[in-house]
DOKOLSE-427328 format. One record per residue: x, y, z of N, C-alpha, C in turn. Coordinates in steps of 0.001 Angstrom, whole numbers, plus 500000, padded with zeros to 6 digits. Layout:
REM DOKOLSE-427328
XYZXYZXYZ;...
***
This chain:
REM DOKOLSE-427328
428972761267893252429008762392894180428077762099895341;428393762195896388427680762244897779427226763495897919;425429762596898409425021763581898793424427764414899968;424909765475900504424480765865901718423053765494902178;423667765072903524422364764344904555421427765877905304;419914765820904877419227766297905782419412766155907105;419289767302908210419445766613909593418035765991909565;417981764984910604416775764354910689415914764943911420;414386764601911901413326765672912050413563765573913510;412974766653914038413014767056915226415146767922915910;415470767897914863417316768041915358416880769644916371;416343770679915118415854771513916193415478771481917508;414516770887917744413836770794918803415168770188919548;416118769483919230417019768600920121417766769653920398;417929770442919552419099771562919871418582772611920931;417380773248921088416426773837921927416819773160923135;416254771588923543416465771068924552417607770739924830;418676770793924377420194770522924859420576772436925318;420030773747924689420311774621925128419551774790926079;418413774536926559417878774635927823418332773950928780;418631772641928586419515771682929954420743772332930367;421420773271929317422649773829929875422544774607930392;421661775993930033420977776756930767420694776398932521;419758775487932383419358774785933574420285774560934928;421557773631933605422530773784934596423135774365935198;423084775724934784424015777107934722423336778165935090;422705777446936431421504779084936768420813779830935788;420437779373934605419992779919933767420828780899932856;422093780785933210423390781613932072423627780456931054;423513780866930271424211780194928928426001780071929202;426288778924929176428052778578929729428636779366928553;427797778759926831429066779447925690429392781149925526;428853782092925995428723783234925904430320783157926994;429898782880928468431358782916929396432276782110928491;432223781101927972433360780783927481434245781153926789;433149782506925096433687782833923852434841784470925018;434415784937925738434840785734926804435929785707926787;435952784481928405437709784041928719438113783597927710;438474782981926204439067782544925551439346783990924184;438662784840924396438717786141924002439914786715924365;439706786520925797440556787620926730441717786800926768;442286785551927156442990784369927589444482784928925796;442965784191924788443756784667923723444605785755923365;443846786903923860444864787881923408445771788969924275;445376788141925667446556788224926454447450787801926294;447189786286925512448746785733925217449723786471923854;448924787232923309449423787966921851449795789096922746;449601789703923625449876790915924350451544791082925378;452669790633925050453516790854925809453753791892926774;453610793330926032453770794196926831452787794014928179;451579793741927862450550793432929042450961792922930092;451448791154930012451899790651930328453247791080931483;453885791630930926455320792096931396454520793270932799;453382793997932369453076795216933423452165794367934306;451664793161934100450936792320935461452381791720935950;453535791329935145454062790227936464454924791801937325;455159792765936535456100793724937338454552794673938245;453252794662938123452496794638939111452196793935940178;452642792189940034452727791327940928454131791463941841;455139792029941103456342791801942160455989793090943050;455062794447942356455024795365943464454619795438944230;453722794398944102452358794188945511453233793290946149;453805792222946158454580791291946429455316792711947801;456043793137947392456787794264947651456163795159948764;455066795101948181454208796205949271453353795704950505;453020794302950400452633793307951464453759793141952212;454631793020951792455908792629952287456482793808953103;456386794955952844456163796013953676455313796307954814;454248796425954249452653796316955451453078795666956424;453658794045956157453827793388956727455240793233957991;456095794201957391457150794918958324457194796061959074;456362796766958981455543798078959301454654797143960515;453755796388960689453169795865961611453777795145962587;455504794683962270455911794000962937456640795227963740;457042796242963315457835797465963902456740798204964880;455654798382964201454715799327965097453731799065965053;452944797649965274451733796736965682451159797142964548;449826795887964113448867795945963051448453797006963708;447732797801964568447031798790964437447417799808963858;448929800130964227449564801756964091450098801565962668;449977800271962107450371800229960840449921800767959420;450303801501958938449258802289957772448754800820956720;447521800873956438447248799716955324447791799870953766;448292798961953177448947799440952275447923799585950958;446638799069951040445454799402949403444431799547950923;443463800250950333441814800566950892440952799944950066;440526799739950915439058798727949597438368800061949188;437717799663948241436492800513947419435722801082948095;435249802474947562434291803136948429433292802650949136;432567801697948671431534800848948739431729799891949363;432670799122949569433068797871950168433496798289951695;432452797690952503432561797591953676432861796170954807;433350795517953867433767793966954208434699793851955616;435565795144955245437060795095956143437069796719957055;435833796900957671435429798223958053435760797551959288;435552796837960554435457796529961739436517796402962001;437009796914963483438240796609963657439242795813964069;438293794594963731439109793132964439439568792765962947;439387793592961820440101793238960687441419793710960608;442110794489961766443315795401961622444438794967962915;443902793307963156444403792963964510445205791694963146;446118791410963921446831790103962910446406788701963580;446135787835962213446780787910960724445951788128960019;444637788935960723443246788768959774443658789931958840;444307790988959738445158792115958674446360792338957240;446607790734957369447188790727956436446252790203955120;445317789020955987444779788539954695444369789691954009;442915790311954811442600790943953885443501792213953040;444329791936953299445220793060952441445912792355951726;446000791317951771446657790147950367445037789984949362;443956790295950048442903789722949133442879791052948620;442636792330948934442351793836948412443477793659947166;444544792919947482445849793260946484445320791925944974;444902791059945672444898790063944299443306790710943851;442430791689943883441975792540943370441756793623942422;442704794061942944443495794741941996443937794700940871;445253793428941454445875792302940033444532791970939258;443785791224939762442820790761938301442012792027937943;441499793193938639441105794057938056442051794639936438;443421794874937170444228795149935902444625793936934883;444565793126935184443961791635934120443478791576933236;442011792232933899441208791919932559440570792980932051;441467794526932022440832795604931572442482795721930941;441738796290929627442707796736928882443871796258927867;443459794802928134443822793972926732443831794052925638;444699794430925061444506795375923403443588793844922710;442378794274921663442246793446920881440605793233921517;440696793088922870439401791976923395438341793026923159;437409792424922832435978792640922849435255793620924086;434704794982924302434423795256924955433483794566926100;432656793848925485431650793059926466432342791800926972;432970791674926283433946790141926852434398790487928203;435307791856927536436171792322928678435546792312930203;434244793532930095433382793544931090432983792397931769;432526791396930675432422789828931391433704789339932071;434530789271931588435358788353932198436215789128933556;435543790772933684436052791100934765434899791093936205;433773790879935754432869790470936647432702789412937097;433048788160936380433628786621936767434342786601937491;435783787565937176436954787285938341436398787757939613;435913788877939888434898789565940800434365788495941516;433572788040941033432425786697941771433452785417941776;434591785220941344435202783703941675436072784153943140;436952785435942964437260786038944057436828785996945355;435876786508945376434077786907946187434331785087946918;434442784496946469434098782934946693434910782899947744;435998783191947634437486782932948606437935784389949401;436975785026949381437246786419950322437623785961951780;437993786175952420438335785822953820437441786146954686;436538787160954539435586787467955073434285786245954956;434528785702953764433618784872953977433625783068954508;434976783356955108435530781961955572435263781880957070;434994780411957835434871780511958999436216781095959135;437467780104959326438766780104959582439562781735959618;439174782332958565439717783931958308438774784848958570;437679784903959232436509786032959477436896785992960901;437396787342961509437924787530962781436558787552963844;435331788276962708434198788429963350433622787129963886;433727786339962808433178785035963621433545784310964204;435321783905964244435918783788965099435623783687966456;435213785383966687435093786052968053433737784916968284;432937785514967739431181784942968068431566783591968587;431844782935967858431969781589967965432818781272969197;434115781659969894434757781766971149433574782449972140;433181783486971900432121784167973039431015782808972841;430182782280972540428990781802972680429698780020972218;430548779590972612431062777825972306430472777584971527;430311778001970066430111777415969074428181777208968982;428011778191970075426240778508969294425767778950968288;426712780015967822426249780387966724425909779768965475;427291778399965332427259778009963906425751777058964524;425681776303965662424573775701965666423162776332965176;423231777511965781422039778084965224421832778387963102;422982779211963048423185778559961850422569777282961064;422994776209961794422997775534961076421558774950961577;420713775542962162419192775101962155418691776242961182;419516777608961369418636778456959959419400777630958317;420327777095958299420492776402956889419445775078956664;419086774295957626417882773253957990416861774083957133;416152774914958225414948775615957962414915776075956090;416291776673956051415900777104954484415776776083953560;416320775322953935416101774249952910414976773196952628;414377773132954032412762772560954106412310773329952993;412366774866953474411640775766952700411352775827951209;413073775605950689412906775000949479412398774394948656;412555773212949360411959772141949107410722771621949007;409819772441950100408617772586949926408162773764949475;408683774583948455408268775495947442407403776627948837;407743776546950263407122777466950696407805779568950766;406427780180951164407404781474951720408297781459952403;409609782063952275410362782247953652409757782092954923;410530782156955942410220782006957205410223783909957576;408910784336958135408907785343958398407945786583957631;407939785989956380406751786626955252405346786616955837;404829785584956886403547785547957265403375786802958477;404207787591958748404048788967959171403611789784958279;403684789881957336403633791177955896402308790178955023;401202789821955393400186789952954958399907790488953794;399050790179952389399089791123951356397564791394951790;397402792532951322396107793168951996395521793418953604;396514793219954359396217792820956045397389794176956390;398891793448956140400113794047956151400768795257955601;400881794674954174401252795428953117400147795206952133;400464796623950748399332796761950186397994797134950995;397524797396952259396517797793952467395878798814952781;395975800058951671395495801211951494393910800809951183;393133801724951177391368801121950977391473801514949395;390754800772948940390366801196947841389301799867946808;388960800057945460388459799590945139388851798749943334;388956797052943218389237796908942005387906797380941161;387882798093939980387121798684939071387112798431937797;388240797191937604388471796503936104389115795095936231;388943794175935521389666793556935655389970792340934351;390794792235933748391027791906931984391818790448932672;392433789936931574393161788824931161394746789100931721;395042790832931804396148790839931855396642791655933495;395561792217933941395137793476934845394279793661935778;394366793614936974393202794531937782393684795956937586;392476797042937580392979798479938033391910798663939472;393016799248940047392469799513941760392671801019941814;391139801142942222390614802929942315391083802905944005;391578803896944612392080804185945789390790805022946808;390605804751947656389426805307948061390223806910948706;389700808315948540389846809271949416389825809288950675;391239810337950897391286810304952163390861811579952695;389866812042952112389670813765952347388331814029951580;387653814867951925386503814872950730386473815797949797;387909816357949297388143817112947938389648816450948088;389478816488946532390326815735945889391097816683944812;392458816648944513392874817511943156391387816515942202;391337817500941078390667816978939717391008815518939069;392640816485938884393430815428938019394090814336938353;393082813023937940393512812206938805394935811607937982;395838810117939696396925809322938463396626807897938236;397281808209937687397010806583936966398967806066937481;398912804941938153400057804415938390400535802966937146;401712802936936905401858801884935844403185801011936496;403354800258937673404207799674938090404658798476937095;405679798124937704406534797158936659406015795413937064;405295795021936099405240793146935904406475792324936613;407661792681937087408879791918936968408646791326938256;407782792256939465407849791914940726406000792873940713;405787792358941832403716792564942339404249794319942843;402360794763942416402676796170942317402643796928943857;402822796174944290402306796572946034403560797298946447;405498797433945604406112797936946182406094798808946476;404818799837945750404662801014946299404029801257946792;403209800601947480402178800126948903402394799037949700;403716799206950360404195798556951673403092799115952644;404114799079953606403344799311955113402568800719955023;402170801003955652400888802419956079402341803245955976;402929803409956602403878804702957263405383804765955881;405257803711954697406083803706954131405274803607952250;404052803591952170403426803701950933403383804596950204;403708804608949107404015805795948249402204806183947511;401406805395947522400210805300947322399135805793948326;399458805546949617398690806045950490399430807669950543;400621807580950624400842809026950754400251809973949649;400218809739948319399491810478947538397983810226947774;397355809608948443395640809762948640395584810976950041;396632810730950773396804811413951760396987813167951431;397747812867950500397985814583949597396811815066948968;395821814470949011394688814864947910394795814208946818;394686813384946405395093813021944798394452811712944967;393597811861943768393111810154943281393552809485942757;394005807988943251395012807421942836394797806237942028;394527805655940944394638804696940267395934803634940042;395964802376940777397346801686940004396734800374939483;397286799829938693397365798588937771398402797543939047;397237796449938712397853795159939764398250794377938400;399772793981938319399734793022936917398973791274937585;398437790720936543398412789221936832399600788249936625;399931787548937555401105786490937299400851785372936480;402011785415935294401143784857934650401776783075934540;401303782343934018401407780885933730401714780347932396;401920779338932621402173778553930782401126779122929707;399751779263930478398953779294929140398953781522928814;399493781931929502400211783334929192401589783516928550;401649782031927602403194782255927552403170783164925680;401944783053924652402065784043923640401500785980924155;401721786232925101401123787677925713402748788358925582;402583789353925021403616790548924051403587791665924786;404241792427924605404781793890924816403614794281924363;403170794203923138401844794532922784400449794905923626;400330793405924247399654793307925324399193793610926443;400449794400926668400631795146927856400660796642928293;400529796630926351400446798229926255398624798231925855;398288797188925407396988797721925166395902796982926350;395801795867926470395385795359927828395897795839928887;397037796610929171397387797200930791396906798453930539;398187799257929839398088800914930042396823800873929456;396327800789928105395501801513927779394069801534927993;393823800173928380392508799805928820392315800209930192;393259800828931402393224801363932267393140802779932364;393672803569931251393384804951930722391909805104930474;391706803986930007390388804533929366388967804503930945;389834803852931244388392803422932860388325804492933575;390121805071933570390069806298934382389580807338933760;389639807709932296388628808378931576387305808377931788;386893807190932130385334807674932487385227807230933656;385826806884934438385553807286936045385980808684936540;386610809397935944387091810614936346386837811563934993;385602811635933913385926812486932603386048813280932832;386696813877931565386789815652931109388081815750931678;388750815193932260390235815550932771391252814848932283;392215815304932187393643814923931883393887813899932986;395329813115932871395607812098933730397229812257933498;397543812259934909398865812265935535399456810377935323;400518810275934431400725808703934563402213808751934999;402373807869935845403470807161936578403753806154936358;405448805602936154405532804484935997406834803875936253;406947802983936636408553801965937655408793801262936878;410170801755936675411021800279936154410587800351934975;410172798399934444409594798653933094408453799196932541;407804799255933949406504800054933666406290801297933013;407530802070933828407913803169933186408836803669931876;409322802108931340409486802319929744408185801778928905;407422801273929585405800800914928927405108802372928391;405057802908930383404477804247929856405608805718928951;406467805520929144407329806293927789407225805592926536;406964804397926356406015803974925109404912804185924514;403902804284925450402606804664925654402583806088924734;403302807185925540402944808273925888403645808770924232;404840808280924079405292808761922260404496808485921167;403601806880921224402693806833920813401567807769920360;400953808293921886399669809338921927400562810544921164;401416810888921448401655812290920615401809812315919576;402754810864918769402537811037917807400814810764916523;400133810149918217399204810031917137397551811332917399;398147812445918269397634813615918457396387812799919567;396673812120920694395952811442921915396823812988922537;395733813426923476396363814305924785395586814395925934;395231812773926431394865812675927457396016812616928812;396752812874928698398089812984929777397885814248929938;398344814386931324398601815940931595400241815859932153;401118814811932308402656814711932748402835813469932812;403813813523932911404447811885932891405473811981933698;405709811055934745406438810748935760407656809141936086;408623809105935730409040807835935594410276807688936683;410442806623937019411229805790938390411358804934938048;413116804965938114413861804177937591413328803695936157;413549804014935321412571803686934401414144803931932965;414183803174932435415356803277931352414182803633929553;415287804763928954414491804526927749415501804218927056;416726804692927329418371804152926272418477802864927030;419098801726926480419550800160927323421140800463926141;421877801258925641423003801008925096424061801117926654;423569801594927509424025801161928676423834801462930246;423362799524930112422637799403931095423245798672932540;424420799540932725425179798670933599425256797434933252;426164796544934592425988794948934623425060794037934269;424177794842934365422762793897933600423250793412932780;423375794191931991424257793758930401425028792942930221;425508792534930999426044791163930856425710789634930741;424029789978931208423569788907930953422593788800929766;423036789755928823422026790255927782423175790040926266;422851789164925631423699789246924188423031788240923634;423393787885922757422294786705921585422726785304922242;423657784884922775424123783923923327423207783600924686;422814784433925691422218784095926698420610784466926451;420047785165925656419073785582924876417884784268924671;419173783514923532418860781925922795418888780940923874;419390781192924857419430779991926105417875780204926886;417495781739927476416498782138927859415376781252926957;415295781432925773414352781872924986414006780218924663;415140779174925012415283777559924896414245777084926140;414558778027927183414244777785928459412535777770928629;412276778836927841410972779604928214409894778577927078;410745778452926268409798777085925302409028776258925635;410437775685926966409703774575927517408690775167928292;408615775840929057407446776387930365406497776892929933;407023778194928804406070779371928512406113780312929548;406820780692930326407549781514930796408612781930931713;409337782821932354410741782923932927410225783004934520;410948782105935158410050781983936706410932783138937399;410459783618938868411145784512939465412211784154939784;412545782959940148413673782253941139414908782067939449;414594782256938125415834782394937389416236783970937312;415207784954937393415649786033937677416451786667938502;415840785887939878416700786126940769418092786251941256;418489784816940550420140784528940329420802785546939520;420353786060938610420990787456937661420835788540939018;419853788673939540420188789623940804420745789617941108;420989788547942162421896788232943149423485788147942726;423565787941941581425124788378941059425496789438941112;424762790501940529424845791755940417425058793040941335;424544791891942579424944792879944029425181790914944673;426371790420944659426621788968945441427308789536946835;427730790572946643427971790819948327427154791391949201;426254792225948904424579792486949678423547791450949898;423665790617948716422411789630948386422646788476949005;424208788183948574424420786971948889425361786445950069;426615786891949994427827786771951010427410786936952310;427381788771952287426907788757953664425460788286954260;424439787529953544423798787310954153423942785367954740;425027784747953743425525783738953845425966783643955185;426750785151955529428141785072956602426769785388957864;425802786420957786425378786560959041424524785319959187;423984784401958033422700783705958335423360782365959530;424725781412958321424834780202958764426147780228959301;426767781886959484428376781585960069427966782625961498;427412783473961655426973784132962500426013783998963298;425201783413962864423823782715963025422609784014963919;422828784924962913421861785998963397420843786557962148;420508785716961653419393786416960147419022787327960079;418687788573959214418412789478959247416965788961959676;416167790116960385414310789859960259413819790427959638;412970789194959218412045790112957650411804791410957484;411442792032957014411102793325956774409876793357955555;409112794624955558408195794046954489408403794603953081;409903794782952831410779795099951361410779793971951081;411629792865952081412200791357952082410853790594951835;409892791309952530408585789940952028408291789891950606;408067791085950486407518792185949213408815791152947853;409877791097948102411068790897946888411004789263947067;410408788557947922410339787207948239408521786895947117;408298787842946921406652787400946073406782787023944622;407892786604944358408155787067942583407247786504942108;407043786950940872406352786826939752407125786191938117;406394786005937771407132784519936362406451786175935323;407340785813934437407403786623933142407164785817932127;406054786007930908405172785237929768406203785463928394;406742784232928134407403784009927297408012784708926052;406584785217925435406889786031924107407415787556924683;406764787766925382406881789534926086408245789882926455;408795788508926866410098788582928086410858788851926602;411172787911925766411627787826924654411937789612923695;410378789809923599410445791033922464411311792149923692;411300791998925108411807793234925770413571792927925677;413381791742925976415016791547925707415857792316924542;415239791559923465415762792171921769415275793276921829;414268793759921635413888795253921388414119796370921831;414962795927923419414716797137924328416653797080924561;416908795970925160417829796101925576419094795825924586;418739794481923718419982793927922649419887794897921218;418918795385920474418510796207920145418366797852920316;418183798403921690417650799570921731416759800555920783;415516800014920288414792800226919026414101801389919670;413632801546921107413082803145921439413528803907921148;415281803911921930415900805098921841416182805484920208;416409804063919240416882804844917846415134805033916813;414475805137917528413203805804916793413052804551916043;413286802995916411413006802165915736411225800665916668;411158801085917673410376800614918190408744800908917538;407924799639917487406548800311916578405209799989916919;404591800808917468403238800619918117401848800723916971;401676799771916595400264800235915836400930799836914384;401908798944914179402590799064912885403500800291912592;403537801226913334404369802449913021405166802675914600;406165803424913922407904803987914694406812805100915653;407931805218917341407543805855917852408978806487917868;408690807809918582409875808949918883409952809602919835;410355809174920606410909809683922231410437811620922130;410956811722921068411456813172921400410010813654920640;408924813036920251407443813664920131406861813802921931;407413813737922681406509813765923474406819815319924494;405923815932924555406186817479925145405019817384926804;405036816963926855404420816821928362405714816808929299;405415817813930298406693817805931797406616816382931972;408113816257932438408045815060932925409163814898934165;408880814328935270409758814115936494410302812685936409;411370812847936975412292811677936014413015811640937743;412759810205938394413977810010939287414678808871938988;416021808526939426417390807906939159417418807728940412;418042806904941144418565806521941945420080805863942215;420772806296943245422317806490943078423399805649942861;422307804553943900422962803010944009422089802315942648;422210802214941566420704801220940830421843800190940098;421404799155940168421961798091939598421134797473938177;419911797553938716419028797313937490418576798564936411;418815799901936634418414800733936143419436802046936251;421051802255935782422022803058936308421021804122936138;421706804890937180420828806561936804421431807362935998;422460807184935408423265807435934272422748807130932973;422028805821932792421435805639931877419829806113931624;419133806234933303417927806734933043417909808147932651;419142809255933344419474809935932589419310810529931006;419438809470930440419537809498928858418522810136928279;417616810117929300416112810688928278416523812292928152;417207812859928827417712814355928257418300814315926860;418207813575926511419293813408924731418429813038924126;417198812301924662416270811617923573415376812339923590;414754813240924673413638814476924387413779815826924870;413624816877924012413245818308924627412802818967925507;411828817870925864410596818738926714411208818794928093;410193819527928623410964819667930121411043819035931180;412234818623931507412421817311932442413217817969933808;412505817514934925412573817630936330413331816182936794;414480816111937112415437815060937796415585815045938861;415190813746939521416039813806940612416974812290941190;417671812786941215418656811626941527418904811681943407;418297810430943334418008809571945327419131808717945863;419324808830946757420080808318947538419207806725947566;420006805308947723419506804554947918419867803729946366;418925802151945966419214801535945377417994801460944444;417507800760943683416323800861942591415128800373942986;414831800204944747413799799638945175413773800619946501;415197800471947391414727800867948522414888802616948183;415555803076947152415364804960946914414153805263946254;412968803909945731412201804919945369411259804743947037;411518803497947733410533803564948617411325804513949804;410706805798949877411615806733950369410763807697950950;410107807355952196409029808404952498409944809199953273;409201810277953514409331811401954576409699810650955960;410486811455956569411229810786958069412085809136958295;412587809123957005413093808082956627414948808269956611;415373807858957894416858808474958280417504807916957117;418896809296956981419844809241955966418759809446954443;418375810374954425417780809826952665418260811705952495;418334811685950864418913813092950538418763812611948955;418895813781948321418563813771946813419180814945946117;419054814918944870419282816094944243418496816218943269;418103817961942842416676818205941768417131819105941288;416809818805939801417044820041939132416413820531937580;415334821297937348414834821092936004415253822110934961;414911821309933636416111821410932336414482822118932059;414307823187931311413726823939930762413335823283929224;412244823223928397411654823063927416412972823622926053;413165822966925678414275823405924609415364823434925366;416146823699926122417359824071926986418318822959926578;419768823749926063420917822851925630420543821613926928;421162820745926466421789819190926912422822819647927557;422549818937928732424003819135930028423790817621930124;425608817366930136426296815606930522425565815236932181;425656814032932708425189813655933949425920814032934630;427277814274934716428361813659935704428329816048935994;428089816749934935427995818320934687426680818476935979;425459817651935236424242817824936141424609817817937850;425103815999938080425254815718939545426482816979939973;427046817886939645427995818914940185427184820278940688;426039820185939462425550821554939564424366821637940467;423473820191940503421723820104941386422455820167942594;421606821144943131421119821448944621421131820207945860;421789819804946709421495818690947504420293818956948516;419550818494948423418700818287949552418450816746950638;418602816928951879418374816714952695416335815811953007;416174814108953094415026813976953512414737813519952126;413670813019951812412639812792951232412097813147949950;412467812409948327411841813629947499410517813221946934;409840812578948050408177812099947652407538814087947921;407964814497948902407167815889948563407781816713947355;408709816383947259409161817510945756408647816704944353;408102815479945134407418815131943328405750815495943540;405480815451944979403851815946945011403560817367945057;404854818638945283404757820087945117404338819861943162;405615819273942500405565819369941395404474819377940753;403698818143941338402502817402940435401230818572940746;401218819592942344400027820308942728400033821271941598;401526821671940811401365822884940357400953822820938840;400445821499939193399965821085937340399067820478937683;397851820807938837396277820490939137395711821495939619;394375821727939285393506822287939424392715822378940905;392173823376941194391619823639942497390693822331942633;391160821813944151390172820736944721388987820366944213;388102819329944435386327819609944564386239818647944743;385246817970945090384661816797945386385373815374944809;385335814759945807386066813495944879384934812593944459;385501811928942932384541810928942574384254809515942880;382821809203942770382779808086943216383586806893942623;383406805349943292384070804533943499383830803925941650;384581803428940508383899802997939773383018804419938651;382646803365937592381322803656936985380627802717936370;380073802598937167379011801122936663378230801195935162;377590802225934889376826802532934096377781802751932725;379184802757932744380032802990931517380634801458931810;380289800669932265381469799414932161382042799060933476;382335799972934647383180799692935082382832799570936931;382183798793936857381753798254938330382352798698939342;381983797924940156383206797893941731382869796540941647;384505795601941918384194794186941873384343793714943019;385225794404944027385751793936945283386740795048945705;387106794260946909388030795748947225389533795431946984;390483796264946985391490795895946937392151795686948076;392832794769947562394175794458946609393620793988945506;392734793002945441392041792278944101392736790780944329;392436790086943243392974788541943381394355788338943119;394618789510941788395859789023941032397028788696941949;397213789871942695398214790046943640398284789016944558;397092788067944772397241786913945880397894785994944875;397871785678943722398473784555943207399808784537942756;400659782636943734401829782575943746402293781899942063;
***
């Protein structure tokens, strides 16, 4: 009898490094996850006749209906011609009107139509896998996207024109901004244009003071802008994924200066970027080296008072971690809790999710082995899919076919700073939060023990934002199902960066608010967005009315620090963390 061969030593490790090289190759997507997909879908399209039979008799109708459009324009010119499909609400590709002059009018109405077709493709395949499905209809999406006409010299009427008006300056210029980016590259520098937006000069430069500073954290005390202050001071908990300054851009657009400006003492956490030798630092870590060791400073730089905590993104599923914790373990140093964009359900988390299953998980997790942690520039590419016609196309079409770049802005500097994510942490948020969802099912465990969403009874203001790609507001939503207490919503106009940065006198911005009472039945999202109030402008004052009516009469503001409990003044802010690339 033969006997089975041990693999030989190291096979693991070979298998690790053959899933990271593919990774590598693959923008950091794992190829077998797309593959098990289309061969999902492929497969049981071919078991699907009836399917089959309603795409080719959908192809002869479009066939049919181009073919119309296309006789209709010849009878009564592309203009007067009715279009035979409209693009998507959202899609503004074919808005200008040199798209309705021929033959640019036909393409894009042959491309709106083979849209369609693969939309009805790959939805609704008896048999396939829900996530497959979703995958393999966001692929066709982005292979599409590739061959849009809009994004061709030859079929973009717009550039066309440019290019006849100016003899072919544009692509030249172009093609010194495709030069330039690629130096850039190459020499691992900032964009061209970031050295306007200064960190601490530019952006980020509210006054204030760092007053801690750990392994994982600066906390920066905000200096007053008034000499009474509410009592109750906040404590800010921004998200690690990107530097905390997005909510201290410019003077006239800081969500930080505007609350020092309101009266309010402002505390935020600068995360540190971290490196290879940060690659065992946990979820753990971040709850007890960030939030909590920053609670406690503001505890005795500000005692005897409660503390207002805020928190973005993941920050703000940190601090809804945090905060189920303290209740269940009878802590009631919070006086509210405030979260933006902030998810506590991930059973659905939009498109994100697509790059989230055990298949791309194990590729990540191959990846991060080698480094010890996830750099910004692999994150990025999951962005940039996720919105490829904001992020990517059109900035393709205006940069090197138009040759007019957008100019920086200090959002664009600000989203150009990324930050690398520490190996183990990236990992436990993946499984725990998103492949998992262990918060929402009362399975997540702080201290060795389960926390529970729905222990926590502190008000809480909850904004969503309309456009969110990283954070649906549908899903941030969810916390009405997972807790009682009383939650103040508001859902912003804008996307998961530029709706929360949303000051006052900021054209086109509008919102809707509406609060669910302490015990009060559960109302659906889609019930909510029918019934909240629209408002018009800005809802940074309807979250600082909120927050006055849960602080105490003014008095003196406190000094900088407390030296004598621990907690110095080390420098001023911004602090260091935030300078490091």
């Amino acid at each position: 009898m033969k006997m089975m061969s041990m693999p030989p030593p190291g096979a693991a490790g070979l298998d690790a490094q053959a899933q990271a090289a593919w990774a590598r190759a693959c923008a950091s997507l794992a190829p077998q996850p797309h593959l098990r997909a289309w061969l999902d879908w492929a497969a049981h399209l071919a078991g699907a006749p009836d399917k089959r039979a309603g795409l080719a008799q959908l192809a002869l109708r479009q066939g049919g209906q181009l073919a119309a459009y296309l006789g209709a324009c010849l009878v009564a010119g592309p203009g007067a011609a009715r279009a035979g499909v409209e693009p998507p609400e959202r899609d503004h590709r074919f808005a200008a009107p040199q798209w309705q002059r021929w033959p640019f009018n036909l393409l894009h109405q042959g491309f709106l139509l083979q849209q369609r077709w693969w939309s009805d493709a790959t939805h609704g395949v008896p048999g396939v896998d829900r996530h497959h499905e979703e995958m393999v209809a966001f692929m066709a999406r982005q292979w599409l996207d590739i061959f849009s006409p809009c994004n061709q010299l030859a079929s973009n009427p717009l550039v066309l024109q440019r290019t006849l008006e100016e003899g072919g300056g544009n692509l030249l210029r172009g093609a010194g901004v495709l030069a330039a980016k690629l130096r850039q590259l190459a020499s691992d520098a900032p964009p061209r244009g970031t050295e306007h937006f200064a960190v601490g000069r530019d952006v980020a430069a509210t006054a204030g003071k760092v007053v801690l500073k750990n392994r994982l954290m600066e906390l920066i005390q905000y200096s007053p802008a008034s000499g009474q202050v509410y009592p109750e001071p906040i404590l800010v908990v921004p998200a690690w994924i990107m530097k905390y300054y997005i909510l201290d851009l410019s003077p006239h657009n800081s969500l930080i200066r505007y609350l020092v400006e309101q009266g309010h003492t402002v505390f935020c956490i600068s995360w540190k970027n971290p490196d290879a030798a940060d690659r065992d630092l946990g979820m753990d870590d971040y709850l007890e080296q960030g939030f909590h060791a920053a609670l406690g400073a503001v505890n005795a730089i500000v005692p005897r008072r409660k503390v207002h905590a805020a928190g973005y993104c993941l920050g703000g599923t940190l601090l809804a971690i945090a905060a189920a914790a303290m209740a269940r373990d009878g802590d009631a140093r919070l006086a509210s809790l405030t979260l933006f964009a902030a998810q506590t359900d991930f059973s659905e988390p939009g498109e994100l999710g697509l790059f989230i299953d055990e298949g791309q998980i194990g590729a990540l997790e191959a990846q991060m082995a080698q480094t010890g942690y996830l750099s910004g520039a692999q994150m990025g590419s999951a962005f940039q899919m996720l919105r490829a016609e904001d992020l990517l196309w059109s900035r393709l079409v205006n940069d090197y076919l138009l040759g007019t770049p957008a100019e920086m802005s200090d959002l664009m500097a600000w989203n150009a700073d990324a930050t690398r994510m520490p190996a183990r942490m990236h990992s436990q948020y993946l499984r725990r939060l998103f492949l998992d969802n262990d918060l929402s099912a009362g399975r997540y465990p702080v201290g060795g023990r389960p926390v529970a969403l729905n222990d926590i009874a502190l008000p809480v203001f909850c904004v969503g934002t309309a456009s969110d790609h990283v954070a649906p507001w549908r899903s941030v939503y969810k916390l009405h199902r997972e807790s009682v207490t009383e939650i103040t919503f508001v859902l912003t106009s804008g996307g998961h960066n530029a709706g929360i940065v949303s000051e006052p006198g900021h054209p086109h911005r509008h919102y809707q608010i509406h609060t669910r009472a302490c015990g009060a039945p559960y109302q659906g999202p889609d019930a909510w967005a029918a019934a909240a109030p629209r408002r018009d402008g800005s809802w940074w004052p309807a979250w600082t009315g909120w927050l006055r009516q849960r602080c105490g009469a003014p008095q003196a503001a406190p000094p900088a620090g407390a030296a004598a409990l621990g907690y110095p003044v080390l420098g001023d802010a911004p602090g260091a963390y935030v300078m490091e690339r």
